[in-house]
C-alpha positions as CSV (number, residue, x, y, z in Angstrom):
1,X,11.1,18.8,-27.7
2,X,14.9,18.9,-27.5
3,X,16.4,15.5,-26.9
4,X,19.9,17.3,-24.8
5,X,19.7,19.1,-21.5
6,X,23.4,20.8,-20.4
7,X,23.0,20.9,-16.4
8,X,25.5,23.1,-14.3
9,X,24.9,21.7,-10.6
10,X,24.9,22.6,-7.1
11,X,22.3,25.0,-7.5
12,X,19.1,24.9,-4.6
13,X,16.0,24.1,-6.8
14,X,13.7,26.8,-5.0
15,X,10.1,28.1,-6.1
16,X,6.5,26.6,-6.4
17,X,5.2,24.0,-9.2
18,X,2.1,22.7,-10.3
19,X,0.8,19.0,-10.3
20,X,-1.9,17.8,-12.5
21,X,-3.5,14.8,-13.2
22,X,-2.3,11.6,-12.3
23,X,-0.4,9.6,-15.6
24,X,-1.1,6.0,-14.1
25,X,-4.8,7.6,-13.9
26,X,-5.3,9.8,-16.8
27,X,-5.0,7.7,-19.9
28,X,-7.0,4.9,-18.4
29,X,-10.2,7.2,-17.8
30,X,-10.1,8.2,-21.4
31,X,-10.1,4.2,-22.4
32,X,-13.0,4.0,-20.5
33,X,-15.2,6.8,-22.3
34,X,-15.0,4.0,-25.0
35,X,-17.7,2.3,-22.5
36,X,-20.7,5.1,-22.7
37,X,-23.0,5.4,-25.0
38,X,-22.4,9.4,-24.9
39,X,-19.6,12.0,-24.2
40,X,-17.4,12.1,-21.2
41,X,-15.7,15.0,-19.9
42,X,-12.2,14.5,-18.0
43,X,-10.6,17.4,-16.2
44,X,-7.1,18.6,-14.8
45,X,-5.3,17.0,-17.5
46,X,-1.8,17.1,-17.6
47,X,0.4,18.1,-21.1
48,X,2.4,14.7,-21.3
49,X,3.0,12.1,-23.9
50,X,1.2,9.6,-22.9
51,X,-2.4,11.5,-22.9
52,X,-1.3,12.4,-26.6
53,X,-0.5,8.8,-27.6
54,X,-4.7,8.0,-26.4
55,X,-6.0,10.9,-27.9
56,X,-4.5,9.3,-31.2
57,X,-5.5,5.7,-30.5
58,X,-9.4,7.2,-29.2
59,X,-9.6,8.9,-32.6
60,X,-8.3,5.9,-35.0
61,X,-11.3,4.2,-33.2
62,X,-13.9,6.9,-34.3
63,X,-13.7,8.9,-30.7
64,X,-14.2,12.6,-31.1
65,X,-11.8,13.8,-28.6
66,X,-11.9,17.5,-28.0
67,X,-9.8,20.2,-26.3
68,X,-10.9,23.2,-24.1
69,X,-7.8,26.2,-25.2
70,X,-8.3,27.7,-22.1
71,X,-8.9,24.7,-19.5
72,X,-7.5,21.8,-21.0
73,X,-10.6,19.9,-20.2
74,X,-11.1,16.6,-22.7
75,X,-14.6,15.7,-24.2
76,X,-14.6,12.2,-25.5
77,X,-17.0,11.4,-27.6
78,X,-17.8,7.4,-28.5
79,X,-20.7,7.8,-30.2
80,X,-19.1,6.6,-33.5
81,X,-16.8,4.1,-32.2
82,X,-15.6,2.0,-35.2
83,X,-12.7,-0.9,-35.8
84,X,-9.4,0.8,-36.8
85,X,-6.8,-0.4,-38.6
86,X,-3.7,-2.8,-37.2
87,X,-0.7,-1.3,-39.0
88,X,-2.1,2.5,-37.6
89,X,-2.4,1.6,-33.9
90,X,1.2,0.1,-34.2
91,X,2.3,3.3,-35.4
92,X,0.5,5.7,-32.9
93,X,1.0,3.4,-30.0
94,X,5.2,3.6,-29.7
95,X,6.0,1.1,-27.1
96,X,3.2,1.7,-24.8
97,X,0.8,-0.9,-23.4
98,X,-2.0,1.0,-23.5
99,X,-3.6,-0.8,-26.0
100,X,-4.3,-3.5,-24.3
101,X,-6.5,-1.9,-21.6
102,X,-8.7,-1.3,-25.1
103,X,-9.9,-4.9,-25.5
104,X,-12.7,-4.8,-23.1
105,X,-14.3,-1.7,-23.7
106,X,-13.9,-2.4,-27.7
107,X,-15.6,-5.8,-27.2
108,X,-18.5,-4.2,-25.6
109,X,-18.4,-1.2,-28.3
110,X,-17.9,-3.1,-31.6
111,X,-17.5,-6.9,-30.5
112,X,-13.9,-7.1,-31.6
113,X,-10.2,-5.9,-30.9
114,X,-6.8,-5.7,-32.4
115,X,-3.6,-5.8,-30.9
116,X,-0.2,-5.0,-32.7
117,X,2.9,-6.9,-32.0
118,X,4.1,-3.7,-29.7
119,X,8.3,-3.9,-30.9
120,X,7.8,-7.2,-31.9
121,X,8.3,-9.8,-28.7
122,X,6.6,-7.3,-26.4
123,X,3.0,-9.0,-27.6
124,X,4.3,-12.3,-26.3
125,X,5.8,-11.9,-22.9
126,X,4.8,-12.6,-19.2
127,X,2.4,-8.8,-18.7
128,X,0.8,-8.9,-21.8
129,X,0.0,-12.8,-21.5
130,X,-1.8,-12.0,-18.5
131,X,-3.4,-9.8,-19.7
132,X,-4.7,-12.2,-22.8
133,X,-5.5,-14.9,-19.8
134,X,-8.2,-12.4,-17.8
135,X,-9.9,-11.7,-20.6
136,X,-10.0,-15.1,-21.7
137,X,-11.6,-15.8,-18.5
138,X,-14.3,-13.1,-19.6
139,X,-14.7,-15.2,-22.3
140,X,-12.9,-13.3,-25.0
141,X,-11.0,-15.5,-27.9
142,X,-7.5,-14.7,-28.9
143,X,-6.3,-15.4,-32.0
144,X,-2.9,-14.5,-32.9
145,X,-2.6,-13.5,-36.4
146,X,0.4,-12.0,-38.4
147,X,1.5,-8.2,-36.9
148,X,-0.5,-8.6,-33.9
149,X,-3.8,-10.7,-31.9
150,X,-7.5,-10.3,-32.8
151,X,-9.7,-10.6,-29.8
152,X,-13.6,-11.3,-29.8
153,X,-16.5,-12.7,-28.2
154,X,-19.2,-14.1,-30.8
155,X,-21.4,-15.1,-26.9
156,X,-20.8,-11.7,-25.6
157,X,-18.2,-11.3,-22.2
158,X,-19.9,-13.0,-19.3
159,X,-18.7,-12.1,-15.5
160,X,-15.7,-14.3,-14.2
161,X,-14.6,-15.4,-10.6
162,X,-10.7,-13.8,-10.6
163,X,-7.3,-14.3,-8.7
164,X,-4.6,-12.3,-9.5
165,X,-1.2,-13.9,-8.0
166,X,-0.1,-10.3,-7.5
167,X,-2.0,-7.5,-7.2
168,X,-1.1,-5.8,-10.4
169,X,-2.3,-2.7,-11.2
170,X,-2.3,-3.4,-15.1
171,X,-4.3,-6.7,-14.1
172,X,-6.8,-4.8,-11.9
173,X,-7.6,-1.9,-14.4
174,X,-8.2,-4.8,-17.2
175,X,-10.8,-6.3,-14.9
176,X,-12.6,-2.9,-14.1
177,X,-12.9,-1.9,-17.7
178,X,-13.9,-5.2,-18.9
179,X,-16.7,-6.5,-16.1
180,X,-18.5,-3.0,-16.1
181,X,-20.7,-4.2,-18.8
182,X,-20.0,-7.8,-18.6
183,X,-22.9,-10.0,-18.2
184,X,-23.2,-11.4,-14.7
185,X,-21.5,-10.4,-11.7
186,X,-17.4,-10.9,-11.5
187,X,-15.5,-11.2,-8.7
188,X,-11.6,-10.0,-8.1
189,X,-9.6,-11.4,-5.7
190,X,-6.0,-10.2,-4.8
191,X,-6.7,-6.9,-6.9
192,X,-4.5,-3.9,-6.6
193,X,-6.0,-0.8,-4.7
194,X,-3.9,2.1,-5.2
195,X,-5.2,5.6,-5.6
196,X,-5.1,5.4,-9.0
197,X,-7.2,2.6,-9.1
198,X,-9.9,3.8,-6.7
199,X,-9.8,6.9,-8.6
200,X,-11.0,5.3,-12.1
201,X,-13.2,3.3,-9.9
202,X,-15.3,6.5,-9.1
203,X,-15.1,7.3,-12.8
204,X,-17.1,3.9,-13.7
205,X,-19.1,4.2,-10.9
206,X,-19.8,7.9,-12.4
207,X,-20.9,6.4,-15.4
208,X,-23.4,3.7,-14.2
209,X,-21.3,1.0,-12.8
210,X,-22.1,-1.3,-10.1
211,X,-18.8,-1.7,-8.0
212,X,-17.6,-2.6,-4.2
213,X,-14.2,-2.5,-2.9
214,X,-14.2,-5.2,0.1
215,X,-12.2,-6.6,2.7
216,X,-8.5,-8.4,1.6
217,X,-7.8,-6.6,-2.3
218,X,-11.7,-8.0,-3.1
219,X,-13.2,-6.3,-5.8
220,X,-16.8,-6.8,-6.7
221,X,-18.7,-5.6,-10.2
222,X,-22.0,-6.6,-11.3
223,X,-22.4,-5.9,-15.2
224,X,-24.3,-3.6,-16.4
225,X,-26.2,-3.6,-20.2
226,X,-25.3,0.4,-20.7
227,X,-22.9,3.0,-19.2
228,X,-23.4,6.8,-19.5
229,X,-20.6,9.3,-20.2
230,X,-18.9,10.6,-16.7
231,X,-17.6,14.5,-16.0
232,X,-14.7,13.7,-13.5
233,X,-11.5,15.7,-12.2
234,X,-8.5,13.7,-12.2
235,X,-7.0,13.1,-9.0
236,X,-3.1,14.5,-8.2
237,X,-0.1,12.8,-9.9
238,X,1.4,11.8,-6.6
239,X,4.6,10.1,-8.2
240,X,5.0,13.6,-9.7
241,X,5.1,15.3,-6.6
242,X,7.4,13.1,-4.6
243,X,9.7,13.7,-7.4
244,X,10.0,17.3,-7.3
245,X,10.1,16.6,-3.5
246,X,13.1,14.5,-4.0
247,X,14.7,17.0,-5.8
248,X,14.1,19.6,-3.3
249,X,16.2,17.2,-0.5
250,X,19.2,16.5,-2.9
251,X,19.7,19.9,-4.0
252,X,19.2,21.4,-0.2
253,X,16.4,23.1,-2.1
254,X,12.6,24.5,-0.9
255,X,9.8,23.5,-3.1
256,X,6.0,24.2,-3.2
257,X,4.2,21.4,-4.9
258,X,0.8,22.9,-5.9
259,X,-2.1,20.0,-5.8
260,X,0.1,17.2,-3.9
261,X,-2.4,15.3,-1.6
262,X,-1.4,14.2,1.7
263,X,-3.8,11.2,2.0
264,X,-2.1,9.8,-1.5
265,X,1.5,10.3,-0.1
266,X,1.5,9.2,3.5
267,X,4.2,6.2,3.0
268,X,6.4,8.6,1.3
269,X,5.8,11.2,3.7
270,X,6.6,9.2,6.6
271,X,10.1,8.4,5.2
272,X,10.9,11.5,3.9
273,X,10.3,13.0,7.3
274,X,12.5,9.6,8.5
275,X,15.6,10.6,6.2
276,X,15.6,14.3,7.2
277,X,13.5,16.0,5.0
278,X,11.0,18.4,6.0
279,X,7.7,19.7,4.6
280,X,4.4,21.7,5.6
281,X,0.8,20.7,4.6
282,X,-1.8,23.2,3.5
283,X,-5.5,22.7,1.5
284,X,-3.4,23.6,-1.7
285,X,-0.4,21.6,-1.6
286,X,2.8,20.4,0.3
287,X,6.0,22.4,0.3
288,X,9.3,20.3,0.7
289,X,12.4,21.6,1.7
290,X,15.9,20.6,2.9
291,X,16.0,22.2,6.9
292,X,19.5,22.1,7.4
293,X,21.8,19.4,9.0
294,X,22.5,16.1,8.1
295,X,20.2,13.3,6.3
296,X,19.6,10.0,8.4
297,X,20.1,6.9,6.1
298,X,17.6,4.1,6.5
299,X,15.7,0.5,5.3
300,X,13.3,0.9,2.7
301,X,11.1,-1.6,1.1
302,X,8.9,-0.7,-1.8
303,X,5.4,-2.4,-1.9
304,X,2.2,-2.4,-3.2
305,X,-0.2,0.5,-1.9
306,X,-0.6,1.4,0.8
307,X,3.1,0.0,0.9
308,X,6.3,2.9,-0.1
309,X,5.5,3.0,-4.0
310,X,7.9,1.4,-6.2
311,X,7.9,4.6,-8.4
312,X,9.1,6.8,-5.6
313,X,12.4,4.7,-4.8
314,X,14.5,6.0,-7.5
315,X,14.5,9.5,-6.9
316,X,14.6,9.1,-3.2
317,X,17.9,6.3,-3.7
318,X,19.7,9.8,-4.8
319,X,18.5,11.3,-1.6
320,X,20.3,8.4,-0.1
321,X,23.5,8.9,-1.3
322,X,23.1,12.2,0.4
323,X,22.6,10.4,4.0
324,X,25.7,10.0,6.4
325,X,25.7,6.4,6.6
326,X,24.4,3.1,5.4
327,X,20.9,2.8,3.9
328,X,19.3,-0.5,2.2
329,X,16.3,-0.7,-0.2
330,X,14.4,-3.8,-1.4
331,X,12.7,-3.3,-4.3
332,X,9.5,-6.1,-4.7
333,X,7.7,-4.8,-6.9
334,X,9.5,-4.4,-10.1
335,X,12.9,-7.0,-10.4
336,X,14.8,-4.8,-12.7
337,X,14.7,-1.4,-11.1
338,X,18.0,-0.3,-10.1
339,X,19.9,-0.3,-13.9
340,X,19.8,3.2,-13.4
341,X,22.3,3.2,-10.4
342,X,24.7,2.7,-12.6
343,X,25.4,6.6,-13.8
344,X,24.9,7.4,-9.9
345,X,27.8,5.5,-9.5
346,X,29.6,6.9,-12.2
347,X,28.9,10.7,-11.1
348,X,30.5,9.6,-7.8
349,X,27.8,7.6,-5.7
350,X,28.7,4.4,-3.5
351,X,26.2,1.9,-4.3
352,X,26.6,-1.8,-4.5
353,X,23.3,-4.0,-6.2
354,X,22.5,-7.8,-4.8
355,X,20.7,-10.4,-6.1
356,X,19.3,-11.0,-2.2
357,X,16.3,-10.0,-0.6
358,X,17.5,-7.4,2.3
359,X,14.4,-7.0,3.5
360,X,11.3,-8.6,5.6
361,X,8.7,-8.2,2.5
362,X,7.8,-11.5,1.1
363,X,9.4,-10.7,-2.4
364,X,8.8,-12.7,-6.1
365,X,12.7,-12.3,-7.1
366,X,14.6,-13.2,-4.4
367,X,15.3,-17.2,-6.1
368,X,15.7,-15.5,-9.3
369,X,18.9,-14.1,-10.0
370,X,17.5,-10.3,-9.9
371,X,19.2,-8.0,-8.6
372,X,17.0,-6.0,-6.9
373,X,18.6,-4.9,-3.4
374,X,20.8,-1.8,-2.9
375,X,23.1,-1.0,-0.2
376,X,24.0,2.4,-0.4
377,X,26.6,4.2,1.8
378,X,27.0,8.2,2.2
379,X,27.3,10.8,2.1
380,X,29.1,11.1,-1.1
381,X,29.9,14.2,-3.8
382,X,28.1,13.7,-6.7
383,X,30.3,15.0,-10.1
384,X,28.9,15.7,-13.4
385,X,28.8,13.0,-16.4
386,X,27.3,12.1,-19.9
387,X,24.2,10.5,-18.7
388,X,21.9,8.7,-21.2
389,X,18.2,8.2,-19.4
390,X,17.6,4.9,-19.7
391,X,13.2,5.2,-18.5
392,X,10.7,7.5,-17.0
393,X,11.5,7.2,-13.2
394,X,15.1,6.5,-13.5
395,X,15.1,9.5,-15.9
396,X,13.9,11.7,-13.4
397,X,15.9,11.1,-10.8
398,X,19.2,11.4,-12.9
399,X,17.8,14.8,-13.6
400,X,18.6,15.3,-9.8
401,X,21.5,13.5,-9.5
402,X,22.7,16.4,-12.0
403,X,21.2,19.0,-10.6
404,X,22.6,18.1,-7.1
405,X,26.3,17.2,-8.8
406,X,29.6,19.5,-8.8
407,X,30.8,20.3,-12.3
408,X,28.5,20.1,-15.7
409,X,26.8,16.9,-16.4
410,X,24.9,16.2,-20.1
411,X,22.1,14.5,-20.3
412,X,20.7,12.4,-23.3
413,X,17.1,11.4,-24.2
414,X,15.0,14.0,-21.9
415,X,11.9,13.1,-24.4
416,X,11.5,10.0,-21.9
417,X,10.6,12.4,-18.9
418,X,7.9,13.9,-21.5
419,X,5.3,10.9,-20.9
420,X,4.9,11.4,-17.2
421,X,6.3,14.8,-16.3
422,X,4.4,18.3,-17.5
423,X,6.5,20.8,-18.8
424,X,9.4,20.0,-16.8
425,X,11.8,22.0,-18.4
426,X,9.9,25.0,-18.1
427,X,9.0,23.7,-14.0
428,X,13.4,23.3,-13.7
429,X,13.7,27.0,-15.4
430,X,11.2,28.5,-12.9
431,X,13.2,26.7,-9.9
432,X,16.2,28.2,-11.0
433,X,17.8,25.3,-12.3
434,X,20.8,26.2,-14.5
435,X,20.7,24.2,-17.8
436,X,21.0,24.7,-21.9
437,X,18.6,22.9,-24.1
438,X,20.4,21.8,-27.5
């Protein structure tokens, strides 16, 4: 894929695209075929980078992982699971933290697990730790060896009582794939319950699982010996879809986004509707689409589910600058989100970040030193400018920022966009986005 995208702006992104499967679902439902004693069969797969990265790790491990030509579909076949080697994950994983969410199910396929030191320091800081610590509370013992971690457990992984400090979705999925077949019963408490997360729910339950979603994040599994291999359609990438929705608002634009779901988007709905943006529901989709007139600015606060998704602030943030007044968003979820407001400010946009919490929701960064508020003030013109995309989201929406932007603005390290976002060069082309790839 070319690494440079040339963007002339100004130009109303207007047409229909397709969504596929969700990336925060996707991968994670092939991780689990590792748990059946026979094939699995995921549908509505999307093309993106990080489905290719678990194809590679699945097959180092001994998973046959097959391709329909015509429908995409994945079979994933465990049947000759097998140890692979350190120094091979490291190379097929890149910087992802998937391989993590492989400890539990390779426990219960082989009885052991290896972890590479992911860019070095990544294997010892705060996520992955906590990671380590649940399945330690399975039972599991880490030992941290030179390259990487070898997990095991000689006694088998027995069911654990759970509290997460945070309902992390990372934390969550680890619990899932690890009490399925866990002896005993485990019990979650404070788990994340995003759609994502309900979705790969049905997929274990597909598959023989024993699971109940109750009252106050409580999630309770009761291990099974054996698990069967699932046939399962992904649900809808809704981050996906309230980008291209995003993009359709800054660029005054019209956009039909084939396979959004209304019942995954309802926060985001609500405020798009808030700002000024305007869409229409039917059984296939949502079309979003600038109606004219001025945007409204307003308070946003990201949150867990069902709270306004932390992946939907960035591209809406350029939506803000867009809004004739003085709009504030609190970001809670992630501390270190709004880096990329920094090239929206230099194409023109009037935001200022604060260490603060202005907001209402309870928030883990407000004591330290993160600057994790944003004040922006509109509207503003937006002007072309050598942008470098700095991460997926942020990526995304600078993508926007360009496309919405007077003048020509250059844009540096597109692969990024490639894990989450399927074919969006081709999905920009049939908008009638004007661009060069070099």
């Amino acid at each position: 894929m070319a690494s440079v995208l040339t963007i002339r702006g100004g130009v109303p992104l207007t047409g229909k695209v397709p969504v596929r499967g969700a990336k925060n679902l996707v991968p994670k439902a092939m991780v689990a075929s590792l748990l059946a004693s026979d094939a699995s069969v995921l549908r509505n797969v999307p093309e993106i980078r990080d489905v290719e990265i678990v194809t590679s790790l699945l097959r180092l491990h001994g998973v046959e992982v097959s391709k329909d030509p015509v429908t995409g579909d994945l079979t994933l076949d465990p049947t000759n699971v097998k140890t692979a080697q350190m120094k091979d994950i490291d190379a097929h994983a890149g910087d992802s933290r998937i391989p993590i969410l492989f400890c539990g199910p390779l426990i219960h396929a082989i009885g052991e697990a290896f972890i590479p030191d992911l860019g070095g320091c990544r294997i010892g800081d705060r996520p992955i730790d906590y990671h380590l610590d649940v399945l330690r509370q399975f039972g599991a013992i880490v030992d941290k060896r030179p390259g990487g971690i070898s997990i095991s457990a000689p006694k088998g992984l027995k069911g654990a009582k759970l509290t997460l400090p945070y309902p992390s979705v990372g934390a969550t999925e680890q619990v899932l794939l690890t009490a399925t077949r866990a002896e005993g019963i485990t019990e979650l408490s404070g788990a994340a319950i995003e759609p994502e997360i309900m979705d790969l729910i049905a997929v274990l339950q597909k598959m023989g699982a024993i699971i109940s979603v109750q009252t106050d994040r409580v999630i309770r599994i009761e291990g099974v010996p054996e698990l069967v291999g699932f046939n399962h359609r992904a649900l809808p990438d809704r981050n996906e879809a309230a980008s291209w929705a995003s993009a359709a608002l800054v660029t005054k634009g019209d956009i039909y986004v084939e396979g959004a779901n209304q019942g995954d988007l309802t926060a985001f709905l609500n405020t798009y509707r808030k700002i000024g943006g305007a869409f229409d529901i039917d059984d296939d989709g949502i079309r979003f689409y600038h109606p004219g007139g001025s945007l409204s600015p307003l308070v946003l606060e990201t949150d867990v589910h069902p709270g306004f998704m932390t992946d939907w602030q960035q591209p809406l943030v350029v939506a803000l600058t867009q809004a004739e007044g003085v709009s504030i968003v609190h970001e809670t979820v992630y501390e270190n989100r709004f880096g990329f407001t920094e090239a929206l400010i230099r194409m023109g946009a009037n935001i200022q970040v604060h260490r603060e919490c202005l907001g209402s929701i309870p928030c883990r960064f407000g004591q330290r030193n993160f600057l994790h508020s944003a004040v922006i003030s509109g509207p503003t013109q937006l002007s072309g400018a050598e942008i470098d995309i700095p991460d997926l989201r942020g990526g995304f929406s600078h993508l926007i920022a360009a496309l919405a932007a007077t003048g020509t603005s250059r844009v540096t390290g597109i692969e990024l966009i490639n894990r989450g976002y399927e074919h969006f060069q081709s999905k920009l082309e049939g908008l009638g986005a004007d661009f060069d790839v070099e």
